[in-house]
C-alpha positions as CSV (number, residue, x, y, z in Angstrom):
1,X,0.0,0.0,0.0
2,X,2.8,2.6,1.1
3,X,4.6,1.4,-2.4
4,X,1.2,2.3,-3.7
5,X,1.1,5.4,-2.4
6,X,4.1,7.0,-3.5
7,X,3.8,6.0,-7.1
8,X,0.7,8.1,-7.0
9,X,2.7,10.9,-5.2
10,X,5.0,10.4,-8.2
11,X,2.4,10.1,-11.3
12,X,0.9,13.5,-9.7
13,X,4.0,15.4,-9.2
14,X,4.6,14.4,-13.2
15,X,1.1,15.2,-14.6
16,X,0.7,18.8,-12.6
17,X,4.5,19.6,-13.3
18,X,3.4,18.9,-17.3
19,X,0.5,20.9,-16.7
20,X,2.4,24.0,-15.1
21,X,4.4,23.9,-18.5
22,X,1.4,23.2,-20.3
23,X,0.1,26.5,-18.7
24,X,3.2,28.2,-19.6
25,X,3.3,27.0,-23.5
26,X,-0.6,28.4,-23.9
27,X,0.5,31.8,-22.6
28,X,3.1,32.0,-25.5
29,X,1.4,30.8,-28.1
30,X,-1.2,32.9,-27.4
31,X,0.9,35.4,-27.6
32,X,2.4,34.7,-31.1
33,X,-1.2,34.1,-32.3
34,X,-2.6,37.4,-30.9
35,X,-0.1,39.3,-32.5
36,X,-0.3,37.7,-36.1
37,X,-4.3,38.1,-35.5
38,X,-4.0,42.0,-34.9
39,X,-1.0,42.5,-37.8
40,X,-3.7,41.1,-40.1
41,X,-6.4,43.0,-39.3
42,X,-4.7,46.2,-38.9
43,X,-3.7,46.2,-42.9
44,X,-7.6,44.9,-43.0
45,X,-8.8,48.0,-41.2
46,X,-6.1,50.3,-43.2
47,X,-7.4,49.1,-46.9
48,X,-10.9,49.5,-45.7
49,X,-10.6,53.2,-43.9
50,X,-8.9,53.6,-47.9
51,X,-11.8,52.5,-49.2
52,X,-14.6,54.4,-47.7
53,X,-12.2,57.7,-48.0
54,X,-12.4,57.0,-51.6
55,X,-16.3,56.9,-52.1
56,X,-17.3,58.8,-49.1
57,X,-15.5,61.4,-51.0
58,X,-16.7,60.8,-54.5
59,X,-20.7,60.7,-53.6
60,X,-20.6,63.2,-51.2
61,X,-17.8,65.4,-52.1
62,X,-17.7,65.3,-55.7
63,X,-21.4,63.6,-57.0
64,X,-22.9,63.5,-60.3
65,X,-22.9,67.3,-60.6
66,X,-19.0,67.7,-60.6
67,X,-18.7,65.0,-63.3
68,X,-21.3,67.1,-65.0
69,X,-19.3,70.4,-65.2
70,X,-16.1,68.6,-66.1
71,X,-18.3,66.7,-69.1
72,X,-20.0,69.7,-70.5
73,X,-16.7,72.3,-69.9
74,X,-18.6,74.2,-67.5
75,X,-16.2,74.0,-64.5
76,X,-14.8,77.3,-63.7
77,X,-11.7,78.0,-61.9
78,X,-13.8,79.2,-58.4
79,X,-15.2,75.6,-58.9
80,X,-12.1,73.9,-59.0
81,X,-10.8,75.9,-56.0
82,X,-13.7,75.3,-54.2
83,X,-13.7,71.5,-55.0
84,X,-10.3,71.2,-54.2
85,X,-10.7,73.1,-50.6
86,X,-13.4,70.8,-49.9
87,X,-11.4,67.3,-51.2
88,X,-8.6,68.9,-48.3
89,X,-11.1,69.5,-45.1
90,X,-13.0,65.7,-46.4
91,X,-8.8,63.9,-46.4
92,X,-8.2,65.6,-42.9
93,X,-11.2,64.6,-41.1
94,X,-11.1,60.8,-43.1
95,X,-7.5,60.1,-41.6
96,X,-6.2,60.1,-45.4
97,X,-3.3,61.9,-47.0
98,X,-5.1,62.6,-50.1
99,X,-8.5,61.8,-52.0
100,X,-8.7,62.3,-55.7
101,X,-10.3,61.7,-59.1
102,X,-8.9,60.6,-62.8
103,X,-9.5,60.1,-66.1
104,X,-7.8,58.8,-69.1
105,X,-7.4,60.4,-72.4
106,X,-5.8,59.1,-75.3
107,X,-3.9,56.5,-73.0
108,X,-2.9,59.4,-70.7
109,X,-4.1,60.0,-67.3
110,X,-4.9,63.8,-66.0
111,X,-6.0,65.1,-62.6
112,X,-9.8,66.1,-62.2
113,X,-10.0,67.3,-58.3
114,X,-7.6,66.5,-55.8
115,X,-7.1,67.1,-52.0
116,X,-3.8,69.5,-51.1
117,X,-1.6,68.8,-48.0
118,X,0.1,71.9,-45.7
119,X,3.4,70.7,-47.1
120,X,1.8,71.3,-50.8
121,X,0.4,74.4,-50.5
122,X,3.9,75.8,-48.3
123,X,6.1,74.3,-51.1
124,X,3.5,75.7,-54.0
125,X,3.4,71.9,-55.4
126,X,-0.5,72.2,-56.0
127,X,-2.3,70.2,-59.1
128,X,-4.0,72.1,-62.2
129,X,-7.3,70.9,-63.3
130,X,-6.5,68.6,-66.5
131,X,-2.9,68.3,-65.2
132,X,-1.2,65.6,-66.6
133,X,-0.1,62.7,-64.3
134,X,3.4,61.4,-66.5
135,X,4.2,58.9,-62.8
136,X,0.7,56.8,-63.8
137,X,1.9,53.0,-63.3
138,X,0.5,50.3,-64.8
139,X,-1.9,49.7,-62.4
140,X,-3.5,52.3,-62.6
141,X,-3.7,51.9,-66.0
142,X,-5.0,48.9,-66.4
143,X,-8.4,50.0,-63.5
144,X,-9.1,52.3,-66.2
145,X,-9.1,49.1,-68.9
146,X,-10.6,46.7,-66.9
147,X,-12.8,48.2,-64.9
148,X,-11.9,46.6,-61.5
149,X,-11.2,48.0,-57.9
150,X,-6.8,47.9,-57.2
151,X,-4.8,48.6,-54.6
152,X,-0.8,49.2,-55.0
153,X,2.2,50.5,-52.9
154,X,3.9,53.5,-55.4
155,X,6.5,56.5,-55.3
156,X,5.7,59.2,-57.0
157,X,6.9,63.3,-56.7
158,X,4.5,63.4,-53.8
159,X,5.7,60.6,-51.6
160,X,5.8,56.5,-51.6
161,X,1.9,55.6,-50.9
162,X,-1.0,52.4,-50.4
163,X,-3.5,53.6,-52.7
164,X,-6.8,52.6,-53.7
165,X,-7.8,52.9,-56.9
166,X,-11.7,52.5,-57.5
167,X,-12.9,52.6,-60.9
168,X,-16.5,54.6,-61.8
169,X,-18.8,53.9,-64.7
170,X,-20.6,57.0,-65.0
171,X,-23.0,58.1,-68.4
172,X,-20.3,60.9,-68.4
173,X,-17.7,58.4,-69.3
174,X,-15.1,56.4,-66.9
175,X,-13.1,58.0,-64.2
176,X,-10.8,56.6,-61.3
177,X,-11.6,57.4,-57.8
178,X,-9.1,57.1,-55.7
179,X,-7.2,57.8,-52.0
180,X,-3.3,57.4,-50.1
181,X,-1.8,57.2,-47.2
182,X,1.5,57.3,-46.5
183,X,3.5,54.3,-45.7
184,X,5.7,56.0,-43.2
185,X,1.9,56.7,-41.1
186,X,1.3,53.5,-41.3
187,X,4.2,52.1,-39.9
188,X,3.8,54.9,-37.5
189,X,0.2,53.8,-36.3
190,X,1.2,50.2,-36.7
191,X,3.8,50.2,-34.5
192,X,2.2,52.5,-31.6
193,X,-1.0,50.0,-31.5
194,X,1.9,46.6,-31.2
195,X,3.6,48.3,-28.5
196,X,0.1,48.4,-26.4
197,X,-0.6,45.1,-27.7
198,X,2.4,44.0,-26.5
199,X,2.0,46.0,-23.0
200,X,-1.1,43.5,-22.8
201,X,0.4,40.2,-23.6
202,X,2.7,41.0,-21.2
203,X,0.4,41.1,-18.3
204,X,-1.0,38.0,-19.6
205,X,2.3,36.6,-19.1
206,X,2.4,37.7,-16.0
207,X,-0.9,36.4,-15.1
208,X,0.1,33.3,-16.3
209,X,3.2,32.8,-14.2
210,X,1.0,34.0,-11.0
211,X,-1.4,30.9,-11.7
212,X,1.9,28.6,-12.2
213,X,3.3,29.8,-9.3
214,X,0.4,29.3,-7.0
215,X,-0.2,26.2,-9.0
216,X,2.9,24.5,-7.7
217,X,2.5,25.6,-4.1
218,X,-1.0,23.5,-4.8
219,X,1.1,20.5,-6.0
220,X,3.2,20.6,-2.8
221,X,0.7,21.0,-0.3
222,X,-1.1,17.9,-2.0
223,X,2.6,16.1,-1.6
224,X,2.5,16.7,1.9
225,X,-0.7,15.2,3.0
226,X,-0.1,12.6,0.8
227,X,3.3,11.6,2.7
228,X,1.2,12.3,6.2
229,X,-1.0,9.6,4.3
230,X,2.2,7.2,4.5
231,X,3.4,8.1,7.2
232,X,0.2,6.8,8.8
233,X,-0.6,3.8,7.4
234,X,3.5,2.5,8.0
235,X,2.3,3.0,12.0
236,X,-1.0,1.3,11.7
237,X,1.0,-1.8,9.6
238,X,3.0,-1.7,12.6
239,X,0.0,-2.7,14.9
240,X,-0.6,-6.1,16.5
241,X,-2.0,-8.3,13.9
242,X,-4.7,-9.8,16.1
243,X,-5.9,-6.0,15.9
244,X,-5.7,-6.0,12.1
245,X,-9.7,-5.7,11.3
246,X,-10.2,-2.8,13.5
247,X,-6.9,-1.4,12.0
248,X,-7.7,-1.5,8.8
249,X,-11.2,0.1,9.3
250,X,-9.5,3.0,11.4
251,X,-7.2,3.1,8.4
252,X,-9.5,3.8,5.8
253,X,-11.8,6.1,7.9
254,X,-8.3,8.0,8.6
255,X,-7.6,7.8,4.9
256,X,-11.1,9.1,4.3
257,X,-10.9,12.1,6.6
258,X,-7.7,13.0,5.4
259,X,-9.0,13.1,1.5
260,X,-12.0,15.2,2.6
261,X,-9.6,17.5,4.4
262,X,-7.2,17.9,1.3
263,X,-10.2,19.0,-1.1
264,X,-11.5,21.1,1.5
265,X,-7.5,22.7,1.8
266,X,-7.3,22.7,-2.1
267,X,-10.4,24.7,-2.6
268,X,-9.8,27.2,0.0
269,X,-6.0,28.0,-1.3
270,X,-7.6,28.2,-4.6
271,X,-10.2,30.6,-3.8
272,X,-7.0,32.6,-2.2
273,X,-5.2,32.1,-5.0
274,X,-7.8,33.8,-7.5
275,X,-8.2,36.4,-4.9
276,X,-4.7,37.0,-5.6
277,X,-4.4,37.4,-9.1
278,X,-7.5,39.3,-9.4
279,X,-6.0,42.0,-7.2
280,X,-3.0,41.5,-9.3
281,X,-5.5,42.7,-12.0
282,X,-7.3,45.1,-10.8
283,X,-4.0,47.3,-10.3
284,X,-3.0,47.7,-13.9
285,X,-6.5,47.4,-14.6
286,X,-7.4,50.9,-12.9
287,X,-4.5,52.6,-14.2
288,X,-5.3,52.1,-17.5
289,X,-9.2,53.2,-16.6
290,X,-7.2,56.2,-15.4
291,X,-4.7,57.1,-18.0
292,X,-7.8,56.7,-20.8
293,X,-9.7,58.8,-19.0
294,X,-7.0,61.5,-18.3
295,X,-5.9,61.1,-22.1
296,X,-9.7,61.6,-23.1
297,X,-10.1,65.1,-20.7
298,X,-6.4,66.2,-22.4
299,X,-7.6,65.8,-25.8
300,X,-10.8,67.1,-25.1
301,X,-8.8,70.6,-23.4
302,X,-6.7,71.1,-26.5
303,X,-9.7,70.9,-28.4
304,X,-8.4,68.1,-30.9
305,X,-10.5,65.1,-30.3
306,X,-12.8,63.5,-33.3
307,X,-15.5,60.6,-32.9
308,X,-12.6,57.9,-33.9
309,X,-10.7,58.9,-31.3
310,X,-13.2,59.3,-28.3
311,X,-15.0,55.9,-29.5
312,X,-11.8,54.4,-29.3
313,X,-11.3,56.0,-25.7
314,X,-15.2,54.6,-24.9
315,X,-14.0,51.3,-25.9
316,X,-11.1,50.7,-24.0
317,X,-12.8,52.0,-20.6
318,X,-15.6,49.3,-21.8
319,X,-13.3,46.8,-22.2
320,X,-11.5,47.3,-19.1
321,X,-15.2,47.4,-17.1
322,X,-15.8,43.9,-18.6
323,X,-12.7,42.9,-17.7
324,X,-12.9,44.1,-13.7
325,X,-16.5,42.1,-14.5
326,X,-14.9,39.1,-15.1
327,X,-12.6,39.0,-12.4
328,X,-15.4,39.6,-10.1
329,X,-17.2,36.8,-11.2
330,X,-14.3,34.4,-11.6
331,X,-13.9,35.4,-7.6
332,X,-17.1,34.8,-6.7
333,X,-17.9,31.9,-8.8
334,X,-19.1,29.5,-6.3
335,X,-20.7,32.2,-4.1
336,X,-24.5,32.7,-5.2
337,X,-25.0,36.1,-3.2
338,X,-23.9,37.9,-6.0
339,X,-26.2,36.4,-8.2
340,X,-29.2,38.4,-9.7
341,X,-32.3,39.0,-12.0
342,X,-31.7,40.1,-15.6
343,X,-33.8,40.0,-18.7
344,X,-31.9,37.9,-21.5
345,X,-32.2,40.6,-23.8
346,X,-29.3,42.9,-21.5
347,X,-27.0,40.0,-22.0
348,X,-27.7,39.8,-26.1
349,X,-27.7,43.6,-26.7
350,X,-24.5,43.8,-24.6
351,X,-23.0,41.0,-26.5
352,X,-23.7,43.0,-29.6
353,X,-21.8,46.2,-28.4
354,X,-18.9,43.9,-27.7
355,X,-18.6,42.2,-30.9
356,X,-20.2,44.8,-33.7
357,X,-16.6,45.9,-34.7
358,X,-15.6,42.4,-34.9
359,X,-18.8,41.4,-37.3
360,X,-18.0,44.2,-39.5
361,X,-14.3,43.5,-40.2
362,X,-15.4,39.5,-40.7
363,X,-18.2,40.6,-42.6
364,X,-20.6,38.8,-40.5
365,X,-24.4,39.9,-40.3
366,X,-26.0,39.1,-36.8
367,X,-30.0,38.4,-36.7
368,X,-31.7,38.6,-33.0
369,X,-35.7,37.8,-32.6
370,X,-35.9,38.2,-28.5
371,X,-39.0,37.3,-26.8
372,X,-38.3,38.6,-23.2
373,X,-37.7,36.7,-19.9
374,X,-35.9,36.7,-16.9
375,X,-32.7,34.6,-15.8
376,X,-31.2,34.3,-12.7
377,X,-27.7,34.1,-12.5
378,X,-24.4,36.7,-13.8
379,X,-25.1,38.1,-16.7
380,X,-21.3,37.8,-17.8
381,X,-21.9,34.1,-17.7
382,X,-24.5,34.0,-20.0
383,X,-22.6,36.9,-22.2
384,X,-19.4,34.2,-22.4
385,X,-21.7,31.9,-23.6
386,X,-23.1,34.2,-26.9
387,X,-19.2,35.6,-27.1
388,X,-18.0,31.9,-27.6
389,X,-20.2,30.7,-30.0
390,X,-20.0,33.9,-32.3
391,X,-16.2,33.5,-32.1
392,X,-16.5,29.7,-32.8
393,X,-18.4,30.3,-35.6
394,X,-16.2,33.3,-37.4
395,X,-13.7,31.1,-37.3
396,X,-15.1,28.8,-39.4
397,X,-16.5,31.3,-41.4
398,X,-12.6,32.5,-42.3
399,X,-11.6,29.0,-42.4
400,X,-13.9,28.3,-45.1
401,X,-14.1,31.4,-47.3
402,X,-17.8,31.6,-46.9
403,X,-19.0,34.5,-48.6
404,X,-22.8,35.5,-46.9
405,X,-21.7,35.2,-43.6
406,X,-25.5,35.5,-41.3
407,X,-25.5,34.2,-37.5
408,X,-29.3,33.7,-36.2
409,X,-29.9,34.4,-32.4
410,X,-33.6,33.7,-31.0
411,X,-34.8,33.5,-27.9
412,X,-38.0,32.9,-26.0
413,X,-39.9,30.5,-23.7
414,X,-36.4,30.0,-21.5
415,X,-34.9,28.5,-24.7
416,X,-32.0,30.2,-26.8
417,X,-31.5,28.9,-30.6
418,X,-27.7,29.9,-32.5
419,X,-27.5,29.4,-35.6
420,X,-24.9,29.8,-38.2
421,X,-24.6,29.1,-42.2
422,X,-20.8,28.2,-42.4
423,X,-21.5,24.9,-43.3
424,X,-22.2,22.7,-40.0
425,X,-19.9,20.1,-38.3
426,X,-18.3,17.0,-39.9
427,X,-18.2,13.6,-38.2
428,X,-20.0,13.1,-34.9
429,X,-21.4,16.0,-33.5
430,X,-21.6,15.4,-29.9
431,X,-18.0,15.5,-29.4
432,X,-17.3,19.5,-30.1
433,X,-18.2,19.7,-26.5
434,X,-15.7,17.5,-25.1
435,X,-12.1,19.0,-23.8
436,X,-9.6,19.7,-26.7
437,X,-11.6,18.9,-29.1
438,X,-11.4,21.8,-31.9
439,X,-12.1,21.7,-35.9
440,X,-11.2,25.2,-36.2
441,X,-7.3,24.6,-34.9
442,X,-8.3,25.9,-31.4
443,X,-7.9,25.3,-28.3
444,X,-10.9,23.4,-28.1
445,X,-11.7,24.8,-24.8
446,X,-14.5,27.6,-25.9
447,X,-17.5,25.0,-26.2
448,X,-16.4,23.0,-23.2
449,X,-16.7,25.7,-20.7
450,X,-19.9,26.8,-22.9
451,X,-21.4,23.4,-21.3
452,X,-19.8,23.6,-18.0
453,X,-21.3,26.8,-17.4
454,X,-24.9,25.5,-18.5
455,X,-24.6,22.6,-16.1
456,X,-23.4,25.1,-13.5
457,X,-27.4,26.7,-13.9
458,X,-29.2,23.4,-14.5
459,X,-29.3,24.2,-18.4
460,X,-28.5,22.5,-21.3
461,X,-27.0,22.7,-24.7
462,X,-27.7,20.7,-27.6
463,X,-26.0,20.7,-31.6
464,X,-27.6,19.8,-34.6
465,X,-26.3,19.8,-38.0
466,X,-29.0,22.1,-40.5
467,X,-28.9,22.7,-44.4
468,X,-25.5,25.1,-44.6
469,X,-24.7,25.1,-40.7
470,X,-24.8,24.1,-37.3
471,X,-27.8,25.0,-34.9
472,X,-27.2,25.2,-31.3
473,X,-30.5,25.1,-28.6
474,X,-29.8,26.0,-25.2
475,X,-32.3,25.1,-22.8
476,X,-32.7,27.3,-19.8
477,X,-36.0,25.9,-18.4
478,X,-34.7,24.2,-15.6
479,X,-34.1,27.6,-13.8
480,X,-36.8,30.5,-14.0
481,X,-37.5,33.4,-11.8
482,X,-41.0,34.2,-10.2
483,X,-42.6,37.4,-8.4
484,X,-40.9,36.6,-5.8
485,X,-37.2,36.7,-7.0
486,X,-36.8,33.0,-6.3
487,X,-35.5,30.1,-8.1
488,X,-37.9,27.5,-9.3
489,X,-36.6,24.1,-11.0
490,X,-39.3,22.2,-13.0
């Protein structure tokens, strides 16, 4: 038995120490992945702001009437000043280094309207109307054949830009729309976001070597009752064998008391140890609350702020509220005083606030059909639920190229139904909720803790294949919520 014993002490020094390391690994990873992620959609988000500069500016800058003028030889030189002023104030407020429109004549390419820069107007480098453009590359040329939207890194007198180049079939003839931004700026913006990216993954790190290191004072804890266990049972084999019956039982009620007092020690020290990290958290946590809010009242004071920058201000404090949300509710997980009455409807609209930039860049369309009624529990919980499947299921949208991207949530009678059309699950469904299992080269965590949390409020969740996706029905019936503000199971 005491041979036993210690080959168990053994097998669980091994399997925690691999999952310490384990721990460790995942924190790096994430890391790498996290930052490829955000390179990627960066250059996303900088072709896209290109591309609504470019017709933001022609249909409300420019419009039919400008292409009018130019096509009956009625523009006038106040017109082309004018257009031109406007073009300037549209680039400044679009984040752009220039906006502009082309056309081609006799395989040659001239400026209609342009926007100016300071720099341009100081240096007197500003465009004609019908100027020639002799630096036109061969992309641009060939929009202006073909007919189809290009995009292209280029010098030219003016600087080295990413341009979009956005051809426009008008009945006044064919013109290029187009709009740069500097490469240097990019770089510039590119690099300032990955330092804060990496100012996060760094407390990640942190918080991941905090769980490792409490993680190990766990393992030696367990160690130590598990030699007392040894140590114990080497006496009782000791004993007078006529005494060996009652031995034994005292033995395995000894053994039994000492296992209920090890979970009992394990939970508490885990409870202490999330209290830890959390206030580990919350410290950087409020300073960056802080600093966002003294950067916002700065900006604000020098009279320089637009709606990008104070909706990205709103969104980090956001952010960091869900995040101090979190921590409270990973704290108080097993404590049910902190629990309370919310309609599901809160937990879907805030769901959408979260992820409505994240739909947009993915070009993902979300449907909700809520019939209203009341839950009882944290709404973050319920929130993590939505957030996972919605991730889950852009990742298979990218994964497979799916072009109408639509995610279905409706809810009513204590029952929520997901539903996707990026193409369903292969092989046996039932087993995307087990541990590790992923078909989107996950973790294959996300829909296991979906269905611990469910059986954490007596619910359910169920998958079903459909025609072009998967449909998820989570069943919250078991747990409802009368006049009273009590909890009734069925």
């Amino acid at each position: 038995m005491i041979s036993n014993l210690d080959n168990e002490i053994k097998r669980k020094l091994l399997v925690e120490n691999l999952l310490v390391g384990f721990i460790i690994f995942l924190s790096v990873l994430a890391g790498v992945k996290s930052y490829l992620f955000f390179k990627e959609f960066f250059y996303k988000y900088t072709d896209s702001k290109l591309f609504s500069a470019a017709m933001n500016a022609n249909e409300f800058v420019l419009g039919e009437k400008f292409y009018k003028k130019i096509f009956l030889g009625t523009l006038s030189k106040n017109d082309d000043e004018n257009y031109s002023f406007l073009l300037t104030k549209f680039a400044k407020n679009a984040g752009v280094t220039y906006v502009y429109s082309m056309i081609d004549k006799n395989n040659s390419v001239y400026f209609l309207a342009s926007s100016l820069t300071q720099k341009d107007i100081k240096n007197g480098d500003i465009y004609a109307y019908m100027q020639k453009y002799p630096e036109a590359t061969e992309t641009l040329k060939n929009v202006f054949k073909n007919g189809k939207i290009a995009f292209e890194e280029s010098k030219d007198r003016w600087g080295y830009f990413r341009s979009i180049l956005i051809p426009i079939d008008s009945k006044y003839g064919r013109y290029v729309i187009g709009a740069d931004l500097k490469i240097s700026d990019i770089k510039k913006s590119f690099d300032e976001y990955k330092i804060k990216l990496f100012s996060i993954l760094g407390l990640v790190d942190i918080f991941a070597l905090m769980i490792a290191f409490f993680y190990y004072r766990l393992v030696k804890e367990e160690k130590r009752h598990l030699e007392e266990i040894c140590s114990l049972n080497e006496k009782l084999e000791e004993m007078n064998k006529n005494l060996e019956k009652r031995v034994k039982e005292e033995s395995e009620k000894r053994i039994k008391q000492e296992e209920l007092i090890l979970r009992e020690s394990k939970y508490i020290q885990m409870g202490e140890m999330m209290d830890a990290v959390a206030h580990q958290w919350k410290v950087p946590l409020s300073a960056i609350m802080l600093e966002s809010g003294l950067l916002k009242m700065i900006i604000e004071k020098k009279g320089c702020i637009d709606d990008e920058i104070k909706k990205s201000i709103n969104n980090i404090q956001e952010y960091v509220n869900h995040l101090n949300e979190t921590l409270d509710n990973f704290r108080n997980f097993l404590n049910t005083k902190n629990y309370e009455e919310f309609l599901i409807s809160e937990a879907v609209e805030s769901v959408k606030n979260l992820v409505k930039d994240l739909l947009i860049i993915n070009n993902v369309k979300l449907e909700t059909q809520i019939k209203n009624f009341k839950i009882y529990g944290r709404k973050n919980d319920f929130e993590h639920i939505l957030l996972s499947l919605i991730d889950n299921s852009i990742k298979i949208f990218n994964q497979r190229n799916v072009d109408e991207r639509v995610i279905k949530i409706t809810a009513k009678d204590y029952e929520i139904i997901y539903e996707d059309n990026a193409g369903g699950v292969e092989g046996d469904i039932e087993k995307i909720f087990d541990f590790n299992y992923s078909k989107t080269g996950g973790s294959g965590i996300g829909l296991y803790i979906v269905k611990m949390i469910l059986d954490k409020y007596g619910g359910d969740i169920k998958a079903q294949n459909i025609k072009n996706g998967i449909r998820f029905i989570i069943n919250l019936k078991k747990f409802r919520y009368n006049s009273n503000s009590k909890k009734i199971k069925e």
